[in-house]
C-alpha positions as CSV (number, residue, x, y, z in Angstrom):
1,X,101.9,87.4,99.9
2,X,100.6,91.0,101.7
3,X,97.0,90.7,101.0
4,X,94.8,92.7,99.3
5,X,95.0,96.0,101.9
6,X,98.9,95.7,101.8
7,X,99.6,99.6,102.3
8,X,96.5,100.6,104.2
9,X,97.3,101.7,107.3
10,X,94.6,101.7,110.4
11,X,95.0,103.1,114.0
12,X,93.0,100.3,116.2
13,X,91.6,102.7,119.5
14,X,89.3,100.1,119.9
15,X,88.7,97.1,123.2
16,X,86.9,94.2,123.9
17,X,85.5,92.0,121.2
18,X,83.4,94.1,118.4
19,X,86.2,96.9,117.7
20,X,89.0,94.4,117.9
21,X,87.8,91.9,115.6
22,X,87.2,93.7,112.9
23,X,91.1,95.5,112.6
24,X,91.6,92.1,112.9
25,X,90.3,91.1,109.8
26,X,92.1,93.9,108.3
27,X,94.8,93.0,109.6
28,X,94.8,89.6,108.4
29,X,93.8,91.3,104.6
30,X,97.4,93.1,104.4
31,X,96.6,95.9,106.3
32,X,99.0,97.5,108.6
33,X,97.4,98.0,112.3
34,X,98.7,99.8,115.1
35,X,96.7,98.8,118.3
36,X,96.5,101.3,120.7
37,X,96.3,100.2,124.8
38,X,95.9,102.2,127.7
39,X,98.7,101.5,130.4
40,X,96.1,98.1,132.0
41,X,96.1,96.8,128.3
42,X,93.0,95.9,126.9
43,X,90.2,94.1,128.8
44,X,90.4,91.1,127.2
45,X,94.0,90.2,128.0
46,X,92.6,89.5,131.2
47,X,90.6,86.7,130.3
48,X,91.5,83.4,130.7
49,X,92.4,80.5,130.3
50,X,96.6,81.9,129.5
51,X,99.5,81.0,129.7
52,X,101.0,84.1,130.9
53,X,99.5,87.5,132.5
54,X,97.9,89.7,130.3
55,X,97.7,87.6,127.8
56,X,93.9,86.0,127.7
57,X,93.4,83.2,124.8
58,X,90.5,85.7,123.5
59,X,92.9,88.4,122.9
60,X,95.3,86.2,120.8
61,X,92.4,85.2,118.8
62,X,90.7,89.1,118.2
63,X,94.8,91.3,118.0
64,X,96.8,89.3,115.3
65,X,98.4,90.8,113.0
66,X,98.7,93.7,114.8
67,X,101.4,96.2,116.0
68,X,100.6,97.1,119.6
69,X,102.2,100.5,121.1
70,X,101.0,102.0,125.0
71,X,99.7,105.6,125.0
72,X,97.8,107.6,127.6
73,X,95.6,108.9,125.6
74,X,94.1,111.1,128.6
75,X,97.4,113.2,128.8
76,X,98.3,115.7,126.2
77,X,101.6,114.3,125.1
78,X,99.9,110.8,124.3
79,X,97.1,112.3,122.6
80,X,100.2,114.3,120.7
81,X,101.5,110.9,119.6
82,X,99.1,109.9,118.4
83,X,98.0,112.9,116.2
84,X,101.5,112.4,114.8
85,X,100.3,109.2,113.6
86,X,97.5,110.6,112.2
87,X,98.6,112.4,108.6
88,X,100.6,109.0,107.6
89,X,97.3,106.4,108.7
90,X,94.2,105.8,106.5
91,X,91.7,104.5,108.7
92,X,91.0,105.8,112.1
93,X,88.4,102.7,114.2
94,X,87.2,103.3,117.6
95,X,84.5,101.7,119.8
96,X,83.4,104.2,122.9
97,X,80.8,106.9,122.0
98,X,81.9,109.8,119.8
99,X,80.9,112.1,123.1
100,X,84.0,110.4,124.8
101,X,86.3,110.8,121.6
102,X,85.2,114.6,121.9
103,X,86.5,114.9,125.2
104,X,90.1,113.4,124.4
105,X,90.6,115.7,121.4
106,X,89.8,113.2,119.2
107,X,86.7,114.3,117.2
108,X,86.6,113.6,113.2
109,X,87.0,117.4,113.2
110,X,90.3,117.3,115.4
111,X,91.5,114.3,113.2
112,X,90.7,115.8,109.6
113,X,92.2,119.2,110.8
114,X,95.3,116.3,110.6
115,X,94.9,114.1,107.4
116,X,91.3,115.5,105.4
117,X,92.1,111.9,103.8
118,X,91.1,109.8,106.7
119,X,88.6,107.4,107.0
120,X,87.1,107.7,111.1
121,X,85.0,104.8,111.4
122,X,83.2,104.7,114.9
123,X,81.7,101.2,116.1
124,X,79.1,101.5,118.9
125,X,75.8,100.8,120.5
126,X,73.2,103.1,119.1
127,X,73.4,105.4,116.2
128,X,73.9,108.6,117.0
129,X,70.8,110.0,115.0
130,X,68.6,108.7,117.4
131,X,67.2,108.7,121.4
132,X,69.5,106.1,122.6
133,X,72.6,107.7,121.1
134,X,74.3,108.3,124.5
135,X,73.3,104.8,126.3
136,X,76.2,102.1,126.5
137,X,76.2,99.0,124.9
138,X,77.6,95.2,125.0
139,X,76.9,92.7,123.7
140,X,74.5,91.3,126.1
141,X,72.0,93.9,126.1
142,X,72.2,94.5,122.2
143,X,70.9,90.7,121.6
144,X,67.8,91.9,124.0
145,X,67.4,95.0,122.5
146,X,67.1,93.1,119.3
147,X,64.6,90.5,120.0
148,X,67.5,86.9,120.0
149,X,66.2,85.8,123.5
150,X,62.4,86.6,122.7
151,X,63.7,84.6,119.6
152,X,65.1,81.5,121.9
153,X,62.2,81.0,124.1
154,X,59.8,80.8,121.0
155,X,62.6,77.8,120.2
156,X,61.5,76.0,123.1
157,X,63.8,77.6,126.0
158,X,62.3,77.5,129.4
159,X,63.4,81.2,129.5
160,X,64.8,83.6,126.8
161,X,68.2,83.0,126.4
162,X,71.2,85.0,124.9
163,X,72.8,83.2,122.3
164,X,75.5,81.5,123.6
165,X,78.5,83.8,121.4
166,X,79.1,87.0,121.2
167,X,76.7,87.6,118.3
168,X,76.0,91.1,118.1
169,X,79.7,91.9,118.6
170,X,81.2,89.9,115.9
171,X,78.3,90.7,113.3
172,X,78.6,94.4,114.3
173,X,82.5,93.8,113.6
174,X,81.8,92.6,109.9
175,X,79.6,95.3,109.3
176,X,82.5,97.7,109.9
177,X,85.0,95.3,107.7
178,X,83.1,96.5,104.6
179,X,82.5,100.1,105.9
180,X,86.3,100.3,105.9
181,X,86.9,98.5,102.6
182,X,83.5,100.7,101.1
183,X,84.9,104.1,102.4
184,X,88.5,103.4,100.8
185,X,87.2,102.2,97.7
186,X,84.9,105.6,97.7
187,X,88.5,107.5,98.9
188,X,90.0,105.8,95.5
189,X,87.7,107.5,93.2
190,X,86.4,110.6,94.8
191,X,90.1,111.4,96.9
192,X,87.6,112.2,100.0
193,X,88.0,110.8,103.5
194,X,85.1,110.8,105.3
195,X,83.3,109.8,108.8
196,X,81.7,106.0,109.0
197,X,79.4,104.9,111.9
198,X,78.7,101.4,113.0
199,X,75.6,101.1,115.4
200,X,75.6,98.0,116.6
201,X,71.6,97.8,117.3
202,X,70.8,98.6,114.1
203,X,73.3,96.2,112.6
204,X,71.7,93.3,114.7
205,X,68.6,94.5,114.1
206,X,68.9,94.5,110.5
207,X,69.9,90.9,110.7
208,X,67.2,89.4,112.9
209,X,64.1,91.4,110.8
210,X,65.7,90.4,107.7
211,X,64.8,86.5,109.1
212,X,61.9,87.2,111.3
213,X,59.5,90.3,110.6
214,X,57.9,88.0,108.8
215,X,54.1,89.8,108.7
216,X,55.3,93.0,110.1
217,X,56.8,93.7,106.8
218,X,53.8,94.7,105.4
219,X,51.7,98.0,106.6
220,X,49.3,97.1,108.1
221,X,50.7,93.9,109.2
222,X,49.3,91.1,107.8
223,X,50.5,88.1,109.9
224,X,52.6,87.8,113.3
225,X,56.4,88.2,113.3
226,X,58.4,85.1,112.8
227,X,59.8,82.8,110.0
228,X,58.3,79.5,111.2
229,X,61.0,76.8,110.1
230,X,63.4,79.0,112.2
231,X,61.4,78.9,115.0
232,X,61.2,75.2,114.9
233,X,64.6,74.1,113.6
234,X,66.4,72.0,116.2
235,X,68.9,69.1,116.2
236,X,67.6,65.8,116.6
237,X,68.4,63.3,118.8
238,X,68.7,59.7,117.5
239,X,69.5,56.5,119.4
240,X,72.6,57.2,120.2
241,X,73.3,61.0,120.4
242,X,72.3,64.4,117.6
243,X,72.3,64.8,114.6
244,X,71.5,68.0,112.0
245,X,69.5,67.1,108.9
246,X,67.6,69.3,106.4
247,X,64.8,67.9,104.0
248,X,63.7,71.6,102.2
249,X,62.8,70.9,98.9
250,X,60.5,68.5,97.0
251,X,63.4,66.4,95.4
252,X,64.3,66.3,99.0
253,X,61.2,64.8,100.6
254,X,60.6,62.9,97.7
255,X,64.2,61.2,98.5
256,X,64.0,60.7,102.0
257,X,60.5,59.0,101.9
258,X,61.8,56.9,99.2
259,X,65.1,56.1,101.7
260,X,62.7,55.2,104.7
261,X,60.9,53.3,102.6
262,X,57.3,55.4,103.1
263,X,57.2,56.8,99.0
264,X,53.1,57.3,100.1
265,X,54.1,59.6,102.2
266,X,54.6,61.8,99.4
267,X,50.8,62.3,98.4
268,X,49.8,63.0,102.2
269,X,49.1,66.6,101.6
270,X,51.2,68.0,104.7
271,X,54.0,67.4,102.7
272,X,53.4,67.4,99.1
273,X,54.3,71.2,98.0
274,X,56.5,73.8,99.0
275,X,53.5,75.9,100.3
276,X,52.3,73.2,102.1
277,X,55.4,72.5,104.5
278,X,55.6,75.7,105.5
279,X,52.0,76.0,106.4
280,X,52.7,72.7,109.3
281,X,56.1,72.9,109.8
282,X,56.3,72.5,113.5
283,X,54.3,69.3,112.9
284,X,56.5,68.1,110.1
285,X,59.5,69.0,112.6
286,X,58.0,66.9,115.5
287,X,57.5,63.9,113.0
288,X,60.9,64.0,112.0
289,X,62.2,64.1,115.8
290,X,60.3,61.2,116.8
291,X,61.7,59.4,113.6
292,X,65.1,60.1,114.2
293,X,65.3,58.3,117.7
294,X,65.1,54.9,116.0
295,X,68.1,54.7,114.0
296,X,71.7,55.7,115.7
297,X,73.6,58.6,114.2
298,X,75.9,56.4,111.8
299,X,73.1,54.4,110.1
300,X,71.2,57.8,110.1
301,X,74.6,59.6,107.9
302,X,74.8,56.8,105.8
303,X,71.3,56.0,104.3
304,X,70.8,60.1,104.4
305,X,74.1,60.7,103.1
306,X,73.3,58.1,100.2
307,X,70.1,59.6,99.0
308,X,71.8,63.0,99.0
309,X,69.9,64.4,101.5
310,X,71.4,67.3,103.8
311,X,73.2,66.2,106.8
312,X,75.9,66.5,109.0
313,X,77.5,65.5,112.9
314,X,76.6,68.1,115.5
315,X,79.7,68.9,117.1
316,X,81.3,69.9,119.5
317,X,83.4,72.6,120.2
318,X,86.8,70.1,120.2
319,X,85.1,68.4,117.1
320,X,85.6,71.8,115.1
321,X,88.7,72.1,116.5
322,X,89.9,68.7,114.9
323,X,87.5,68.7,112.0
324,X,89.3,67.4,109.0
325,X,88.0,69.5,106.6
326,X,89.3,72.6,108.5
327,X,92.7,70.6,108.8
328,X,92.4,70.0,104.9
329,X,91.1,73.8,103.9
330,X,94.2,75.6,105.8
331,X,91.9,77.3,108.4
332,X,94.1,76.8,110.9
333,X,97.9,77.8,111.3
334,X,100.2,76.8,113.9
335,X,101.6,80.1,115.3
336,X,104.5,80.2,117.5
337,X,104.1,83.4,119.9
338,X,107.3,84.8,121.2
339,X,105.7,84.7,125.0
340,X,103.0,81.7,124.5
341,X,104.6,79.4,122.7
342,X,102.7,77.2,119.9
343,X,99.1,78.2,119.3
344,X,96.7,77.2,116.7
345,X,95.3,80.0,114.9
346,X,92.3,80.1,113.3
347,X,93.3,82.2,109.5
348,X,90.4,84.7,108.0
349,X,88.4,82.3,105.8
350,X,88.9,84.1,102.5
351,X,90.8,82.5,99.6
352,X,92.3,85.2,96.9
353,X,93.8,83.9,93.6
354,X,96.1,87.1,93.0
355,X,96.2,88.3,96.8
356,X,96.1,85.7,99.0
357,X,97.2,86.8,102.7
358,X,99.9,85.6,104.1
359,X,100.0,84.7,108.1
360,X,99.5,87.6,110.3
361,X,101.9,88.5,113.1
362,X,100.9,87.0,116.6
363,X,99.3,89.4,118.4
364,X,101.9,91.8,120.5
365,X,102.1,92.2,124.0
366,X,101.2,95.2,125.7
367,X,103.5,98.2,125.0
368,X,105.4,95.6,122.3
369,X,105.7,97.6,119.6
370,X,105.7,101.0,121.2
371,X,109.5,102.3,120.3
372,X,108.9,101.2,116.9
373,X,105.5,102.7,116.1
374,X,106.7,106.3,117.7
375,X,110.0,106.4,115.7
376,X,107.9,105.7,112.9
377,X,105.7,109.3,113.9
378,X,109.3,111.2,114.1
379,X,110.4,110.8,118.1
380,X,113.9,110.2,119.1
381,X,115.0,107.2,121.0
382,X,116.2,109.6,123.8
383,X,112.4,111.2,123.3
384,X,110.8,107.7,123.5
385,X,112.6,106.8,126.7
386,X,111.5,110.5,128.3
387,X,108.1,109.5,127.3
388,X,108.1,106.2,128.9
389,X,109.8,107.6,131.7
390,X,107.2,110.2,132.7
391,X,104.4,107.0,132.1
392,X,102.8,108.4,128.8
393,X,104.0,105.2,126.9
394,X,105.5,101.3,128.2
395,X,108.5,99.7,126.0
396,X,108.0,96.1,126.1
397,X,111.9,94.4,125.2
């Protein structure tokens, strides 16, 4: 089936992880996505492990379902292609700062002149309304700037530590699925394209306070920032390995003692309301640590597991991999690449009843697409080729 954005059309001028991601989810709901690359492809074909060069396992997983086409975007003729692309594409994304868009001739005032129907939806660091509107951004340094290692060393790190994915990037990227979906939807009933930015501090921000400002959502404050039971979640360690377990509620507790075989526990008033737990979580946390060492992880699953009490294996990355759920939900295809050979591929979560996606394309190799894509905007084969020639576009056979 084409999924629920079958006929949208998007122009991906974005690299890396944030920008990518998200036209990949579009891509993966129906949409039609032309990636555009720069002649040394995008940075993250260069990251390994591969199979073959240029074509880094993290770029398979953040470019399918896309078409990919080579332009020089810094000469005139490829910023002409482009443009040509322009009145018959919905959705313009990018990811470098509007200042540098400016300066290719590629402004949402140069691209409206084009199609007053697009949707130009910019994904960057810091919103452009405020004083770090012209400072770069990664991932990295947007985790810091939003308080996640501060966060980690209140967990118990020796040292702040970044969260070990690329967070900020990936949350930032949802954030600019639904400002794409939003902005058509508004399009639909108004007929107006518009400009969309993405900051990705503020998105990242407005995840983390939504957790942890905690007192310092109140003015004056009325209590330090923090959500304690955050702060002192962990995994526990049993005899044998870890495991993840979650007693929240009374029903819960009430269980769990009863499992254990300590119902008195119940009255002791550390534990006995809602209100209470949270007032001594840390020390409730500690309990439960110490507890958890005298049992091994399979006796602990079964007599939790039996007195329906939250739980579940912590894994490992090759455990997700072969967790038989996943196998049994259909998250995961098997994708045969035209260059790499079989690869599993992990499908957008989603299940539609009317539009369910079907599989995206695998992701194209550099200049893949690029004959295909500029026919499409009105060249000539013998046009194409003079392009190519004179190094303003690559045709990949």
């Amino acid at each position: 089936m084409p999924g629920p954005l079958a006929g949208v059309k998007v122009i991906d001028l974005t690299t890396v992880v944030m920008g990518p991601f998200a036209a990949q989810i579009l891509a993966e709901l129906g949409a039609d996505v032309i990636k555009v690359e720069p002649h040394e492809g995008d940075n993250m074909r260069h990251a390994g492990p591969m199979r073959s060069p240029g074509m880094g396992y993290m770029f398979l997983n953040l470019n399918r379902g896309k078409r990919g086409i080579v332009l020089d975007l810094k000469r005139p003729e490829g910023r002409e292609a482009l443009m040509r692309l322009v009145p018959a594409t919905d959705v313009l994304i990018y990811n470098v700062r509007p200042q540098a868009m400016a300066r290719l001739g590629l402004s949402y005032e140069n691209v409206r002149t084009a199609n007053p129907r697009i949707l130009y939806v910019g994904t960057y660091g810091y919103s452009q309304r405020g004083p770090y509107a012209a400072k770069a951004a990664y991932d990295d340094l947007i985790q810091g700037a939003s308080g996640v290692p501060w966060l980690a060393s209140r967990n118990g790190t020796e040292a702040p530590r970044y969260a070990p994915v690329n967070l900020a990037d990936r949350l930032t990227g949802l954030h600019a699925v639904y400002a794409v979906t939003g902005a058509l939807f508004h399009r639909e009933r108004t007929g107006r394209g518009q400009a969309v930015e993405v900051p990705m501090f503020e998105s990242v921000a407005h995840f983390v306070l939504g957790d942890h400002s905690a007192g310092l959502t109140y003015d004056p404050p009325i209590a330090d920032p923090g959500y304690a039971r955050l702060l002192a979640r962990r995994p526990y360690a049993t005899r044998d390995g870890y495991i993840c377990v979650l007693v929240y509620n009374d029903k819960q507790w009430k269980s769990f003692f009863d499992a254990i075989g300590r119902p008195e526990l119940m009255a002791d008033s550390r534990y006995s309301t809602q209100g209470n737990r949270a007032r001594h979580i840390a020390e409730i946390y500690d309990a439960l640590a110490d507890l958890m060492k005298t049992r091994t992880t399979a006796e602990w699953t079964a007599l939790l597991e039996k007195a329906d009490i939250p739980v579940s294996a912590m894994n490992s990355i090759e455990d997700v991999v072969h967790d038989p759920h996943l196998a049994a939900s259909g998250f995961f295809a098997t994708e045969n690449h035209p260059s790499e050979g079989r690869l599993l591929a992990p499908r957008t979560p989603t299940h539609w009843s009317e539009s369910e996606p079907g599989l995206p394309r695998p992701a194209p190799r550099l200049g893949e697409h690029s004959a295909e894509v500029l026919r499409e905007a009105g060249y000539s084969d013998a046009e194409i080729a003079e392009l190519a020639r004179r190094g303003v576009t690559l045709l990949t056979p």
